[in-house]
DODREN-249502 format. One record per atom (N, C-alpha, C): x negated, y, z negated; atom name. Coordinates in pm, 1 decimal, always signed. Last residue first. Example, Ala and Ser with C-alpha at 12.3 -4.5 7.8 and 13.67 -1.06 7.14 Angstrom:
BEGIN
R|-1285.0|-225.0|-708.0|N
R|-1367.0|-106.0|-714.0|CA
R|-1290.0|+3.0|-787.0|C
R|-1319.0|-569.0|-780.0|N
R|-1230.0|-450.0|-780.0|CA
R|-1320.0|-330.0|-780.0|C
% end
This chain:
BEGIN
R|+769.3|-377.4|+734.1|N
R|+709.9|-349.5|+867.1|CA
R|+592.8|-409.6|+921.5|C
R|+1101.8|-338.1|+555.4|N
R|+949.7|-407.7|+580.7|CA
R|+896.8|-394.5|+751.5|C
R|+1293.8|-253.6|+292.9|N
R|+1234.3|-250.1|+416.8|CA
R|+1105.1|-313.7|+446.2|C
R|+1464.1|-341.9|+97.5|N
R|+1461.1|-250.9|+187.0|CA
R|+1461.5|-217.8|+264.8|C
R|+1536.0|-716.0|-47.7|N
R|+1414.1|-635.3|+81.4|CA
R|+1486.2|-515.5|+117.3|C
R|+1622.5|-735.9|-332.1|N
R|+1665.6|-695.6|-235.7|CA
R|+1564.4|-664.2|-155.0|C
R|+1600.9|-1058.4|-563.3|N
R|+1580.4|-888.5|-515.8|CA
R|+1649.6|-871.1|-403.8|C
R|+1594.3|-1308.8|-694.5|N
R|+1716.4|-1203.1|-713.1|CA
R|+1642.4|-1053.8|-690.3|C
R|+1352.2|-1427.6|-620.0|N
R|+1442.2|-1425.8|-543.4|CA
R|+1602.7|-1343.9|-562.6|C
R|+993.4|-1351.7|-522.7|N
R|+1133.4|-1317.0|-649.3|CA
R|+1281.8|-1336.4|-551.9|C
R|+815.2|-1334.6|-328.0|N
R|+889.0|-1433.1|-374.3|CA
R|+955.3|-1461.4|-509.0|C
R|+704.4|-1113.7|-367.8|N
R|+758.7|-1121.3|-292.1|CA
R|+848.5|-1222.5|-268.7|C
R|+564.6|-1159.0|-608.2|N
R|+653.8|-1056.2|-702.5|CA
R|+789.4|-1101.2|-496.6|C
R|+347.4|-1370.6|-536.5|N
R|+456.5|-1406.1|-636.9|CA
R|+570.8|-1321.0|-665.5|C
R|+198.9|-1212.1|-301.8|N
R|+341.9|-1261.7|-313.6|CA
R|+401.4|-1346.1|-377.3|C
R|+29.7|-1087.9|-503.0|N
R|+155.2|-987.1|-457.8|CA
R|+252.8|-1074.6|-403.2|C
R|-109.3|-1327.3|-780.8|N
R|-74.7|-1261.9|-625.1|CA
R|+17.3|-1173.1|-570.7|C
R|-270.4|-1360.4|-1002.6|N
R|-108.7|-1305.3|-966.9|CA
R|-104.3|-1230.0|-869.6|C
R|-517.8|-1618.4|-1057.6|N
R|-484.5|-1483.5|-1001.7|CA
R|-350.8|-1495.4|-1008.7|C
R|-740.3|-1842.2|-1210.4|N
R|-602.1|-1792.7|-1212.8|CA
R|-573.2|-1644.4|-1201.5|C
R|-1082.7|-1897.4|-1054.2|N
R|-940.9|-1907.6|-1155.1|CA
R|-806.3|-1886.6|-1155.8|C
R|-1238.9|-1688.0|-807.0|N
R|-1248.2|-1838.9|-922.8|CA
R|-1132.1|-1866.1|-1001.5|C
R|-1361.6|-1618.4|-539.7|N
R|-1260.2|-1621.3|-597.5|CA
R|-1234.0|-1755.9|-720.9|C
R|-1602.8|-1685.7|-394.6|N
R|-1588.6|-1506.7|-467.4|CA
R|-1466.9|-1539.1|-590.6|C
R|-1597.0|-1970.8|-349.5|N
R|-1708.1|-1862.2|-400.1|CA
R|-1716.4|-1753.1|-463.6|C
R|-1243.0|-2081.0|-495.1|N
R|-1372.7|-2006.9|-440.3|CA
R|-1466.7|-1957.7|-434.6|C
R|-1018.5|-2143.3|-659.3|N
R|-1125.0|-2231.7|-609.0|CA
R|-1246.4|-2213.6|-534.3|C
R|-725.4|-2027.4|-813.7|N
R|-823.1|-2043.7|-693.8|CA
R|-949.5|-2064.8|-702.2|C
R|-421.5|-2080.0|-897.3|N
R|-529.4|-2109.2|-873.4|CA
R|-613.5|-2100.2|-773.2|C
R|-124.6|-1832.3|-912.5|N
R|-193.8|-1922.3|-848.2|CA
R|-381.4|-1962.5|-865.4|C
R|+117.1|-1755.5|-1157.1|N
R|-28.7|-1738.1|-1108.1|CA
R|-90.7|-1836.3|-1029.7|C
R|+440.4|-1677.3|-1154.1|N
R|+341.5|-1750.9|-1097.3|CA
R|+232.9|-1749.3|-1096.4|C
R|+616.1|-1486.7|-1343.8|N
R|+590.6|-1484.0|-1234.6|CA
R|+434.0|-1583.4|-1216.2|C
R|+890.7|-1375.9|-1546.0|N
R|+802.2|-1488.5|-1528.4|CA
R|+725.3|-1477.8|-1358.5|C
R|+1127.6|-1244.7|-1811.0|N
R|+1065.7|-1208.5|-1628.5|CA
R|+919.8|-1318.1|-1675.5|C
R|+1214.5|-1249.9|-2032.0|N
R|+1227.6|-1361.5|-1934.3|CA
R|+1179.0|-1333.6|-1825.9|C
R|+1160.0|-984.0|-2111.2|N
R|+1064.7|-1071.5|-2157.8|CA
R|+1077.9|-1180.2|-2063.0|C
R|+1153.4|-701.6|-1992.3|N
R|+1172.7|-797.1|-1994.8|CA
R|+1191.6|-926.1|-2004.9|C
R|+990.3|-523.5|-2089.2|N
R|+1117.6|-455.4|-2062.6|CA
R|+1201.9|-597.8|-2059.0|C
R|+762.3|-658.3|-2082.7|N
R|+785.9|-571.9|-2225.1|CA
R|+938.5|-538.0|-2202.4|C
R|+757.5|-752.5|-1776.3|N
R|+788.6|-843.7|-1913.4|CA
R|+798.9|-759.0|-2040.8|C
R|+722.8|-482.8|-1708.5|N
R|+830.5|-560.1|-1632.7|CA
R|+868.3|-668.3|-1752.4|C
R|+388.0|-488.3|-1720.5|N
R|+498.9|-349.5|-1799.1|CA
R|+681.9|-406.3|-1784.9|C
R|+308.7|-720.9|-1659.9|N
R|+306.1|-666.1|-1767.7|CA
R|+393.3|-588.0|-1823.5|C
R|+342.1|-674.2|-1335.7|N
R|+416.3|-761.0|-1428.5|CA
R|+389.7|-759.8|-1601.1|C
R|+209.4|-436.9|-1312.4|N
R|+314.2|-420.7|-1317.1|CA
R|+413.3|-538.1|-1393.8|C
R|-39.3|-529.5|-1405.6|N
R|-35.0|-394.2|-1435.3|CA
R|+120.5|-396.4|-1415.8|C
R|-72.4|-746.7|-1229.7|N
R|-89.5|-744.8|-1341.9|CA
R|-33.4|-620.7|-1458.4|C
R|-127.2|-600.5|-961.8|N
R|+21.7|-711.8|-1027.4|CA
R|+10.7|-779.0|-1141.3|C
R|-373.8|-493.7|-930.9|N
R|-233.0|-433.9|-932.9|CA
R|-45.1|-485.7|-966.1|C
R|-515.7|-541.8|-1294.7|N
R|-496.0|-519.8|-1133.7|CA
R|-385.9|-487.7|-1082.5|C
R|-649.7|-580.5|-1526.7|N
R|-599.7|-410.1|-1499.3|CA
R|-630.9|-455.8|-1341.3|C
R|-806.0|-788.5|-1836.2|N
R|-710.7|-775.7|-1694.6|CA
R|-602.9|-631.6|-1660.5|C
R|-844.6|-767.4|-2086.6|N
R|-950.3|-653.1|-1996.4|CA
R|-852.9|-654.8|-1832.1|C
R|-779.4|-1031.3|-2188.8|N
R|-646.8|-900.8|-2230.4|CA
R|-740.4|-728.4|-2132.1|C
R|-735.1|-1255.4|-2036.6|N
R|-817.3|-1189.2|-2053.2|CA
R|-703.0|-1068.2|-2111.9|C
R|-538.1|-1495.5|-1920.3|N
R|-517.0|-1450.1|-2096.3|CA
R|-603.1|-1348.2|-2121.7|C
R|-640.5|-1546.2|-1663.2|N
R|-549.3|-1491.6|-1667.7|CA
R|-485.5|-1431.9|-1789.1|C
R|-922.6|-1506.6|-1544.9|N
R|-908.5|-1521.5|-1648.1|CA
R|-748.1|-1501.8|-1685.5|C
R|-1057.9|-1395.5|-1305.9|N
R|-913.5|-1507.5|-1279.5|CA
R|-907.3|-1551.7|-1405.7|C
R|-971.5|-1038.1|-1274.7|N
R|-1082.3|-1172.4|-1360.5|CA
R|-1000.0|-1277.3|-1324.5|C
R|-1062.8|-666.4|-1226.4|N
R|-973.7|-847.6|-1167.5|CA
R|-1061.2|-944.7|-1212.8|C
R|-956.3|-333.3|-1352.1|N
R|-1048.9|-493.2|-1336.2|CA
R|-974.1|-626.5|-1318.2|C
R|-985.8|-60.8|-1319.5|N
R|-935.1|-187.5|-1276.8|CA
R|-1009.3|-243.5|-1324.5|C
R|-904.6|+141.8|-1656.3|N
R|-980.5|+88.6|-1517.8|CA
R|-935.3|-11.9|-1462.8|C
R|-656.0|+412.6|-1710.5|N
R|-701.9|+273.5|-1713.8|CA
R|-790.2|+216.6|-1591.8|C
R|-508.6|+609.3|-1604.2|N
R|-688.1|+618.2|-1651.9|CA
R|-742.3|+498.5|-1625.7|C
R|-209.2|+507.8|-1713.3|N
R|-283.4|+561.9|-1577.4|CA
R|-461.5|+610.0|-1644.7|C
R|-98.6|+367.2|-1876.1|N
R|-162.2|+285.6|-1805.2|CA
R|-268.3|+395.5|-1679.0|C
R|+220.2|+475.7|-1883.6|N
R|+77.3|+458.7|-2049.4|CA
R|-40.8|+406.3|-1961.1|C
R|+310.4|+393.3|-1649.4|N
R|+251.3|+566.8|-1695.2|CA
R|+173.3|+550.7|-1795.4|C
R|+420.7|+189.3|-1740.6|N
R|+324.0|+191.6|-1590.9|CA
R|+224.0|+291.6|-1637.0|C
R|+615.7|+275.8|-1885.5|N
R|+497.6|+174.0|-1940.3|CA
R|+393.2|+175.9|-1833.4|C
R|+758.5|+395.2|-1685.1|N
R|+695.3|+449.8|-1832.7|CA
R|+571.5|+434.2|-1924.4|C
R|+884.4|+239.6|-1571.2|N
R|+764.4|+344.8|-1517.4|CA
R|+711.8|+361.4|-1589.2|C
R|+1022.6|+53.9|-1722.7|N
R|+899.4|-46.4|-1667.8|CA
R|+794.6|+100.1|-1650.5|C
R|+1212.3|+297.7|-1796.3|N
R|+1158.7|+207.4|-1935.9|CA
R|+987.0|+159.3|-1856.6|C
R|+1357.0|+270.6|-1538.5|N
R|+1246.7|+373.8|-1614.5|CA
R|+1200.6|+360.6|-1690.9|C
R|+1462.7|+25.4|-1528.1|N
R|+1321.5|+66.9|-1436.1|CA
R|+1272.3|+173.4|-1504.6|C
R|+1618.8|+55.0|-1715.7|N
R|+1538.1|-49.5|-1744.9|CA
R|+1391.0|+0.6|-1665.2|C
R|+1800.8|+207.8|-1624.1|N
R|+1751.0|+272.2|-1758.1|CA
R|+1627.9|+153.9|-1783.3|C
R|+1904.4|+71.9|-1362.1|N
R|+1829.5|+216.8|-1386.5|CA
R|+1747.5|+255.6|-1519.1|C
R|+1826.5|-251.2|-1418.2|N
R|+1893.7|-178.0|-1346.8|CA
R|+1840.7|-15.4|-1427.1|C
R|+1706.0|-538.2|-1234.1|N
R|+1675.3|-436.3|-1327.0|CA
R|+1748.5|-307.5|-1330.4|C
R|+1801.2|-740.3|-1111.8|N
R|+1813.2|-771.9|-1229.1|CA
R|+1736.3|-666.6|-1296.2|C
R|+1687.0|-702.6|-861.4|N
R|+1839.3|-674.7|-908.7|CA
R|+1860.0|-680.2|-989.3|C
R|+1463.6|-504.5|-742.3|N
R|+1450.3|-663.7|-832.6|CA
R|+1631.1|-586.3|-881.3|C
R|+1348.0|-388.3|-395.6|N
R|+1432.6|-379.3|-562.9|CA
R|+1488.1|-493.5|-646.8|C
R|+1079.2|-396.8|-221.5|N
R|+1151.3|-414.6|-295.5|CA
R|+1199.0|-378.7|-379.5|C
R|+956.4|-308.6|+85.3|N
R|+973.9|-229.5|-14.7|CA
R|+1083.5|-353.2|-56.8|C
R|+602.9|-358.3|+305.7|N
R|+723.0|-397.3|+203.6|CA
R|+792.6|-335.1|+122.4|C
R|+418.8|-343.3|+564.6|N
R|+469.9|-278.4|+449.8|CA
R|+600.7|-323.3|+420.5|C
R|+56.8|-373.9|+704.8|N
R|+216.4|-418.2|+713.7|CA
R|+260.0|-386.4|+566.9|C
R|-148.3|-172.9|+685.4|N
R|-135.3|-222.6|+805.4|CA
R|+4.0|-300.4|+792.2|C
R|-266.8|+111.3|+496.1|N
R|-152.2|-4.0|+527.9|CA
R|-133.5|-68.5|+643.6|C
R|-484.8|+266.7|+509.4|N
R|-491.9|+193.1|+372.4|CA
R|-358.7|+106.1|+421.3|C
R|-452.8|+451.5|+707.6|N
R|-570.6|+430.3|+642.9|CA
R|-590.4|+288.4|+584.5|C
R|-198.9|+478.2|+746.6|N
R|-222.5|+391.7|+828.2|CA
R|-369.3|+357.6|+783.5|C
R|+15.3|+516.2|+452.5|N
R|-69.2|+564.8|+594.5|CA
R|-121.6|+440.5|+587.4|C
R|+141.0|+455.5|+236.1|N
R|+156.7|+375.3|+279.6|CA
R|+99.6|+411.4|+393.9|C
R|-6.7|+644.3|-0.8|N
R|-2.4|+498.5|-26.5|CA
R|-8.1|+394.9|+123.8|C
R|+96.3|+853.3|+142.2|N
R|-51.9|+841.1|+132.9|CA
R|-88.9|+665.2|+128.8|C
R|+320.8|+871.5|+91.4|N
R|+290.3|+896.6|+235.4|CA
R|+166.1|+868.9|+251.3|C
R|+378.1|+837.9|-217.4|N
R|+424.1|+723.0|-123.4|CA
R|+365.7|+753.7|+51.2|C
R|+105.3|+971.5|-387.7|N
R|+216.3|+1031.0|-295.7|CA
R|+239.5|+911.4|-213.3|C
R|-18.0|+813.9|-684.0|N
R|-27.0|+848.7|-514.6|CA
R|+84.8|+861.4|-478.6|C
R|-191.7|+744.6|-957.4|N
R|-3.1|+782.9|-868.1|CA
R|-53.0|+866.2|-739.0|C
R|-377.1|+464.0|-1097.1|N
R|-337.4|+611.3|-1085.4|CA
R|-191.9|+632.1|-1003.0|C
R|-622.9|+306.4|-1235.4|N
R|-453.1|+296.5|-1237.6|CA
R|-454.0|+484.1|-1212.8|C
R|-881.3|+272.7|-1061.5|N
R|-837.1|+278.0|-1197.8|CA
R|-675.5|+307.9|-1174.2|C
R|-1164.0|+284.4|-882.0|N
R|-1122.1|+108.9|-976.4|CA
R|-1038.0|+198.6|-1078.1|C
R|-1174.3|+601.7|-843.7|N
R|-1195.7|+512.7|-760.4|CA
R|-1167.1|+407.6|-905.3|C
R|-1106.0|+918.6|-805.1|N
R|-1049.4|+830.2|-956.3|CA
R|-1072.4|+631.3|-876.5|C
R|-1148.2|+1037.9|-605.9|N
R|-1214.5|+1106.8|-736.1|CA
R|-1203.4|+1033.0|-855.7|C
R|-997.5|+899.0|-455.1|N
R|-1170.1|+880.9|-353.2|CA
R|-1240.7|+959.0|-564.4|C
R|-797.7|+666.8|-433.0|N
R|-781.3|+810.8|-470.4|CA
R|-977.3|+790.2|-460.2|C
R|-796.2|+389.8|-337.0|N
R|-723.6|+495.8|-260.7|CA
R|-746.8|+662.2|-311.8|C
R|-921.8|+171.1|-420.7|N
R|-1040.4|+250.4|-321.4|CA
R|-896.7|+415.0|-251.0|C
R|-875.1|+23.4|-597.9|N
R|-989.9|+60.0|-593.7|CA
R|-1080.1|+131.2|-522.1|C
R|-561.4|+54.5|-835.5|N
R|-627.8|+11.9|-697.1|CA
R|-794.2|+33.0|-685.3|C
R|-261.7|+15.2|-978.1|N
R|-386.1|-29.4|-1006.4|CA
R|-469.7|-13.8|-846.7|C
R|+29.1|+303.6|-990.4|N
R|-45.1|+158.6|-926.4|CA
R|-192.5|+103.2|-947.7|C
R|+259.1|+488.7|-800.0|N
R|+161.6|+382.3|-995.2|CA
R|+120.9|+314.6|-931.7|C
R|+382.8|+679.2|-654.5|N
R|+382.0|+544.1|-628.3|CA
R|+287.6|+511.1|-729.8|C
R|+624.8|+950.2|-587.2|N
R|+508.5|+895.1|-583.3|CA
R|+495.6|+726.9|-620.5|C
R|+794.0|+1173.5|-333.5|N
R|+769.9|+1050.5|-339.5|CA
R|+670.2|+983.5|-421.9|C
R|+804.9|+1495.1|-491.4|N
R|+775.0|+1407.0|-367.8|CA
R|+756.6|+1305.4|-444.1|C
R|+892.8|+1636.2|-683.3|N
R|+881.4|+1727.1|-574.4|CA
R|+886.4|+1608.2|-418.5|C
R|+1060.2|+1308.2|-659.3|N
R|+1042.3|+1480.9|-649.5|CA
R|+923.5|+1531.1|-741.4|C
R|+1034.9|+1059.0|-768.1|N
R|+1121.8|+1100.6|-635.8|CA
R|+1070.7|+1214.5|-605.6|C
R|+818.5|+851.5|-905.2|N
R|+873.7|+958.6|-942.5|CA
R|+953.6|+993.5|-756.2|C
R|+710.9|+566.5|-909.3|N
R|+729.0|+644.5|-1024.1|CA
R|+774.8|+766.4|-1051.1|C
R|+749.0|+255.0|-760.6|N
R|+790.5|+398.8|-743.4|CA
R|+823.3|+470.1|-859.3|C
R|+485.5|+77.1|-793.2|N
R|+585.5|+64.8|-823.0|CA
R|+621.5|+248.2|-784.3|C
R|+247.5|-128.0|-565.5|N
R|+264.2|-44.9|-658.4|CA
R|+425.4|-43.3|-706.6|C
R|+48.7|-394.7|-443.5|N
R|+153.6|-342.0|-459.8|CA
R|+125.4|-184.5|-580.5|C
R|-183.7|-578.8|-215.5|N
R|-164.6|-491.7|-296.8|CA
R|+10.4|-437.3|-319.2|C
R|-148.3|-773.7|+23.0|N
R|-253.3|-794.1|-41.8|CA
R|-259.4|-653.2|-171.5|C
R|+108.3|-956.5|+232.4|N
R|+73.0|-855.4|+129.7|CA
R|-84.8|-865.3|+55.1|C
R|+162.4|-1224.1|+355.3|N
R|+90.9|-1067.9|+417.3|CA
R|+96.9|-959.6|+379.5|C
R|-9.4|-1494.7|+241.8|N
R|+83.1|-1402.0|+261.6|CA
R|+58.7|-1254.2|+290.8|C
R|-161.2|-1689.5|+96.7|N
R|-85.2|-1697.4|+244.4|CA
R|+10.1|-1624.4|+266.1|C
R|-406.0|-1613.6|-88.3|N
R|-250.8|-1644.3|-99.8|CA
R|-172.4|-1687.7|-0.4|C
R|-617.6|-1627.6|+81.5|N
R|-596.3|-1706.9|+2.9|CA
R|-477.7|-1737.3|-56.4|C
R|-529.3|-1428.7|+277.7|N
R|-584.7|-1552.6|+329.5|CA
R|-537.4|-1641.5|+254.5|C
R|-492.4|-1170.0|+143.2|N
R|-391.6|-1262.3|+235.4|CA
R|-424.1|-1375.8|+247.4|C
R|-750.0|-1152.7|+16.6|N
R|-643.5|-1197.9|-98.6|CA
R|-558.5|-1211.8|-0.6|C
R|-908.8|-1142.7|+295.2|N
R|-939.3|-1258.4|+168.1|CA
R|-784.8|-1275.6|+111.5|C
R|-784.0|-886.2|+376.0|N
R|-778.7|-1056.6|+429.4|CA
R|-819.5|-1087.7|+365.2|C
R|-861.1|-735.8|+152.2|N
R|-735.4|-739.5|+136.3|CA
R|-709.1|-859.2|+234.9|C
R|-1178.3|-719.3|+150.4|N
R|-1092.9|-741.6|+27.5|CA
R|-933.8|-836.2|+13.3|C
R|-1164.4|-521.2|+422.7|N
R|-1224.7|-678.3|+417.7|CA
R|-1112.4|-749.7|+256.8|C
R|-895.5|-305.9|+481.5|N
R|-989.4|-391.0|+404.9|CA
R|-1070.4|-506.7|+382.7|C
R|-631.5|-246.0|+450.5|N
R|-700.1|-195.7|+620.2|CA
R|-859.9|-294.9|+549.3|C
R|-351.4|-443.8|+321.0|N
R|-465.2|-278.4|+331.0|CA
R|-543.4|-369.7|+422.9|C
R|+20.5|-486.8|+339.5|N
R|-150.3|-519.9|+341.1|CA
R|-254.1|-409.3|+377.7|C
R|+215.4|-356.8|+27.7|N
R|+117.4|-351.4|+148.0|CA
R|+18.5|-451.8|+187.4|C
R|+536.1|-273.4|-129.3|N
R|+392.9|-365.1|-110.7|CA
R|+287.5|-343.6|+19.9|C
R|+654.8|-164.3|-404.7|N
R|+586.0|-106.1|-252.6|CA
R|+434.1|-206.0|-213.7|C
R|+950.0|-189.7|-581.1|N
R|+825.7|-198.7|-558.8|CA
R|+799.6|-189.2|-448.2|C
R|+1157.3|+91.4|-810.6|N
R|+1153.4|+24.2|-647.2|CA
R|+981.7|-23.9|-624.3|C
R|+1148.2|+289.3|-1007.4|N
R|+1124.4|+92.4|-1052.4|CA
R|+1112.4|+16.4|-877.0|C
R|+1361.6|+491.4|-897.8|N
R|+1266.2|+482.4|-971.5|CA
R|+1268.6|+334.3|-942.9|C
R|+1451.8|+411.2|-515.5|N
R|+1509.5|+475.0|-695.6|CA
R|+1360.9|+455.3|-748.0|C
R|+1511.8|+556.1|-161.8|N
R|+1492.5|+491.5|-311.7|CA
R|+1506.2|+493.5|-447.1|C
R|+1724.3|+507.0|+130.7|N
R|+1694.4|+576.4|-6.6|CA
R|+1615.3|+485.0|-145.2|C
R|+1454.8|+359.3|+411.8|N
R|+1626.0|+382.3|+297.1|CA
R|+1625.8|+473.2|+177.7|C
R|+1257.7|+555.1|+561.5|N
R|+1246.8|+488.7|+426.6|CA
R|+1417.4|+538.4|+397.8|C
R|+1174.4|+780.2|+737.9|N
R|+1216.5|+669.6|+824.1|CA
R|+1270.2|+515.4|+680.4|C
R|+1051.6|+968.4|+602.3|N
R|+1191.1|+1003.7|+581.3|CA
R|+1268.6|+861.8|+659.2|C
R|+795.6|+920.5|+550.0|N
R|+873.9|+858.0|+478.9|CA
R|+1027.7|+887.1|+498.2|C
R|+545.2|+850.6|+776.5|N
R|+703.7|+939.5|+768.5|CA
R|+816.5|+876.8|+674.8|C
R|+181.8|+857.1|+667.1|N
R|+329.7|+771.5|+688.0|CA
R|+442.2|+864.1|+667.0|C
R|-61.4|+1036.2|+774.0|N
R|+41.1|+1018.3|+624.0|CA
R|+174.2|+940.2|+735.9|C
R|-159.3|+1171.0|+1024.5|N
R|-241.4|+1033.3|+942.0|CA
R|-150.9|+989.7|+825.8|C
R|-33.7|+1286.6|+1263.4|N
R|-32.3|+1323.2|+1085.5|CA
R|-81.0|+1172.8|+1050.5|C
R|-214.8|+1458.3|+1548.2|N
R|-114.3|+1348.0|+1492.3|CA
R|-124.3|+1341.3|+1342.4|C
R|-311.0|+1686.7|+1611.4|N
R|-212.0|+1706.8|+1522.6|CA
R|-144.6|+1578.7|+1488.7|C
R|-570.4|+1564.4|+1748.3|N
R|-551.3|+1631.0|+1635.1|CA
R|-507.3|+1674.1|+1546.6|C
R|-391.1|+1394.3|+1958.8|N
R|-498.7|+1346.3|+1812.9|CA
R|-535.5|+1420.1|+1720.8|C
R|-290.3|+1546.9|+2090.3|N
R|-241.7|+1472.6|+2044.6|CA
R|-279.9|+1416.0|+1884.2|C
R|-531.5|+1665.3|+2151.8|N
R|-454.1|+1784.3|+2100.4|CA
R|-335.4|+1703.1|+2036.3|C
R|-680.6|+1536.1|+2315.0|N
R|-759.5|+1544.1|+2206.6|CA
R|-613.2|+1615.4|+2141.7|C
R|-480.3|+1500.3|+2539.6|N
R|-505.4|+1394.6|+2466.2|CA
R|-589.4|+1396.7|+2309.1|C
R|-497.4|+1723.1|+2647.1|N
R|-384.2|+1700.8|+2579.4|CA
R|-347.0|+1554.3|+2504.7|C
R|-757.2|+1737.2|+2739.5|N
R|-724.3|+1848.2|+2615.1|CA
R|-620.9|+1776.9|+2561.4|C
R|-750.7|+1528.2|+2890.8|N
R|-816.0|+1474.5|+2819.3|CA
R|-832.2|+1580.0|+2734.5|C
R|-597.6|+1641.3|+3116.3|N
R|-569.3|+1521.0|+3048.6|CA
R|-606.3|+1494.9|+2904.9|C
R|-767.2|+1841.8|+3221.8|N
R|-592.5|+1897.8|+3160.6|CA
R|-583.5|+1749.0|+3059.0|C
R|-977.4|+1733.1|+3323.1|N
R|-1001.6|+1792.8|+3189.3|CA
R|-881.4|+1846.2|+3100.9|C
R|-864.1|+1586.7|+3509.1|N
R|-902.0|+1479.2|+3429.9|CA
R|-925.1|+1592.9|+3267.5|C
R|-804.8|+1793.3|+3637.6|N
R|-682.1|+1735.0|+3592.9|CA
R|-710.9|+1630.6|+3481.9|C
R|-1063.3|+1909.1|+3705.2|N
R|-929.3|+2002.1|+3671.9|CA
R|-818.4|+1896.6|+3585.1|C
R|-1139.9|+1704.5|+3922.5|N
R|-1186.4|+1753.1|+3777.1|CA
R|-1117.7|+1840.6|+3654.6|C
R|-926.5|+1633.9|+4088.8|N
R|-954.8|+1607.7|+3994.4|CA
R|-1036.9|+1625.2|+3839.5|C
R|-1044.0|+1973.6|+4169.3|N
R|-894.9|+1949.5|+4132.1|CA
R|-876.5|+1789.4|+4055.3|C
R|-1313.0|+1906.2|+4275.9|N
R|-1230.4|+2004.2|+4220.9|CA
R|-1125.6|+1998.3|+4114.2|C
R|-1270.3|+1723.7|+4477.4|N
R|-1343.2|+1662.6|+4364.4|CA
R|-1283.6|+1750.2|+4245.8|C
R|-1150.0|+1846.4|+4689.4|N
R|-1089.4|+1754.8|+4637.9|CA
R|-1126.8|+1687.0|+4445.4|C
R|-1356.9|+2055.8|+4723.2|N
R|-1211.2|+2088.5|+4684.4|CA
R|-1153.7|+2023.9|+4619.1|C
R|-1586.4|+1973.6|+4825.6|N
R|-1554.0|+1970.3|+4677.9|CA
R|-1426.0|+2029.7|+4650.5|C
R|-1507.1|+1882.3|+5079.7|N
R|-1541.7|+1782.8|+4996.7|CA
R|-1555.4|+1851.1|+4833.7|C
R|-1468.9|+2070.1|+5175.1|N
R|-1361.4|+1971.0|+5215.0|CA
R|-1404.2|+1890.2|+5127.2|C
R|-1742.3|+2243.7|+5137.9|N
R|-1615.8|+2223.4|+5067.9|CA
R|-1500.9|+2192.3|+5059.9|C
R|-1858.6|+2101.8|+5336.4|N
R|-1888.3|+2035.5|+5226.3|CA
R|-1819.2|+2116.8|+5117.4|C
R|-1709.9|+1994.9|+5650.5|N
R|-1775.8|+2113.2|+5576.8|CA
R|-1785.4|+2026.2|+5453.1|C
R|-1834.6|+1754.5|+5926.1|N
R|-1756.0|+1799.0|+5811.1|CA
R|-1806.0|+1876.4|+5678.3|C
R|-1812.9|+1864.8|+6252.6|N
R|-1892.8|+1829.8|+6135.3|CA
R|-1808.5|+1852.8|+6010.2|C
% end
């Protein structure tokens, strides 16, 4: 006859193994770091731009409509203590929500808020210029967002607005594209992230 702890022995020991599994699976997940490894990032400078697509209903639309796989940028405003990043946005700092603020580049580019990532340097700007553009970035932080396809609106505070602005004071011949749009949600003349991606005297970094 067969005993019936021939039979839970076996059960036993899977149980044992399925629960070894599934600690070292929660234990994975607990210490995995939600912040992007910036040390895997070429070296950068001030003025370096940081593009992303975000995790966001919002952000397929503005891919969609632009055709491209950016839907937000910022600019690199400081190296140390740590990495940070300027920028117009609406949903990354949770205490300063629709307004120009600086986020730690590890934050910017996590997995929360980035699903594919860009880093550019415009060649035609060189060190004393980019800090001049941060600067102007920096007069700008409080500031609220706001997106209008109004493109002469002087209330316009988005995220490629905010930078091509500060870029033309430093620059005046800098020029960048506004595309028309035609949509329920989307009406007029926008400056898409990939007008700045389609600059052609830059350098790609990196991209993911």
């Amino acid at each position: 006859m067969l005993k019936v702890t021939s039979i839970l022995k076996p059960s036993i020991k899977v149980l044992v193994i399925v629960l070894c599994l599934g600690f070292c699976i929660f234990s994975l997940i607990k210490n995995a770091d939600p912040y992007f490894n910036t040390s895997k990032l070429p070296k950068l400078q001030i003025g370096d731009l940081v593009l992303r697509k975000g995790t966001v209903l919002d952000s397929s639309i503005i891919t969609h409509l632009s055709k491209s796989n950016y839907s937000h940028i910022g600019i690199i405003s400081a190296l140390s203590p740590q990495i940070m990043v300027t920028h117009a946005t609406t949903d990354d700092e949770l205490t300063h929500k629709d307004a120009v603020v600086t986020t730690p580049l590890k934050v910017f580019l996590a997995k929360a808020f980035a699903k594919k990532i860009a880093i550019l340097r415009l060649n035609f700007i060189d060190d004393e210029k980019a800090q001049l553009i941060v600067d102007k970035v920096k007069q700008k932080l409080g500031y609220p967002y706001y997106i209008t396809g109004d493109k002469n609106s002087p209330k316009k505070m988005y995220c490629t607005t905010l930078l091509d602005d500060a870029i033309k004071e430093v620059t005046p011949e800098f020029s960048l594209q506004y595309q028309h749009v035609n949509q329920p949600i989307f009406k007029g003349d926008y400056l898409f992230v990939e007008a700045f991606f389609q600059i052609k005297d830059k350098t790609l970094l990196y991209q993911r």
